[in-house]
N, C-alpha and C positions, 0 to 999 in steps of 0.2 A: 504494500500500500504506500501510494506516496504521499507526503506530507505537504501537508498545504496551510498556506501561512498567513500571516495578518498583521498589516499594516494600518495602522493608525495615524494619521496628518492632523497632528493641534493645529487651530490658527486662532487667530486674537480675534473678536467678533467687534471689539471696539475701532479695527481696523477695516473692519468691512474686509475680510480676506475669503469668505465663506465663497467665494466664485473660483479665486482662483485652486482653494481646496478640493471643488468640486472636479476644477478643470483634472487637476494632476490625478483624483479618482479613477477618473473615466481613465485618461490617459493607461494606468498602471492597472485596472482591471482590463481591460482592451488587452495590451499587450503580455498579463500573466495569469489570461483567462484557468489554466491547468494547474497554476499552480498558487494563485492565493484563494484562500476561503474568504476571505473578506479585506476592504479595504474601507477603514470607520472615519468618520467624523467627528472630534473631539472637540468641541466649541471651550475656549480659554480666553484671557484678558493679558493685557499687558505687553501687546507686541510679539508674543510669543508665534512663530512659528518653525514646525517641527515634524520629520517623518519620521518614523519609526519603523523595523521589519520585527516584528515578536519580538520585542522590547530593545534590539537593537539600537541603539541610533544610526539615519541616515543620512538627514540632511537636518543642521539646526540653522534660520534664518542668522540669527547673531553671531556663533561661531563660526559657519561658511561663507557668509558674506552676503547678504540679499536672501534670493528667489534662486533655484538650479535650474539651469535646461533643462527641458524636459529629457534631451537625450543624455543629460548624467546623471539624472534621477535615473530612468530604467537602466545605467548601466550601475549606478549602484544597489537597486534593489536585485538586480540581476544574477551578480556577484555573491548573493547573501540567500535568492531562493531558486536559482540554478544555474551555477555557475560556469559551467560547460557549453551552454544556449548562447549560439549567435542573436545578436539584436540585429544583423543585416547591414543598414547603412548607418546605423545609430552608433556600430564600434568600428567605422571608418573614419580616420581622421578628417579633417577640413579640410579643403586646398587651399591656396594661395589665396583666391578669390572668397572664402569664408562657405567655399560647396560644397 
């Protein structure tokens, strides 16, 4: 049986960030339809914004600096619930032109 995981995204609700929480949702159920059970919504105050993989930390607004691409969001939840799995063009570098 394989293991399926759960991610949790705090955002600050006094930030109005509850869209873009939503956004990253969709994004990270979409692409780890098999392997997470759930991806929650944790409504918080104070700026906070934070992902989590089964308690892991993934991404913390204050500590990493901002908001993540969405393509190093999925590549570090990726790393953490299956790390063998290409993301395609999402673990191709940039080019020159930023493509």
């Amino acid at each position: 049986m394989t293991t399926r995981h759960r991610v949790v995204i705090t955002y600050c609700t006094q930030c109005r960030w509850l869209l873009r929480a939503q956004w990253y949702q969709g994004e990270l159920l979409t692409t780890f339809a098999d392997e997470l059970a759930e991806v929650a919504l944790a409504p918080a105050t104070g700026g906070v914004f934070r992902i989590d993989v089964d308690g892991e930390p993934v991404w913390n607004r204050k500590r990493d600096g901002g908001f993540p691409e969405v393509t190093e969001l999925k590549r570090r939840v990726r790393d953490l619930v299956a790390p063998g799995r290409s993301l395609g063009h999402a673990d191709r570098p940039a080019g020159p032109d930023g493509d």
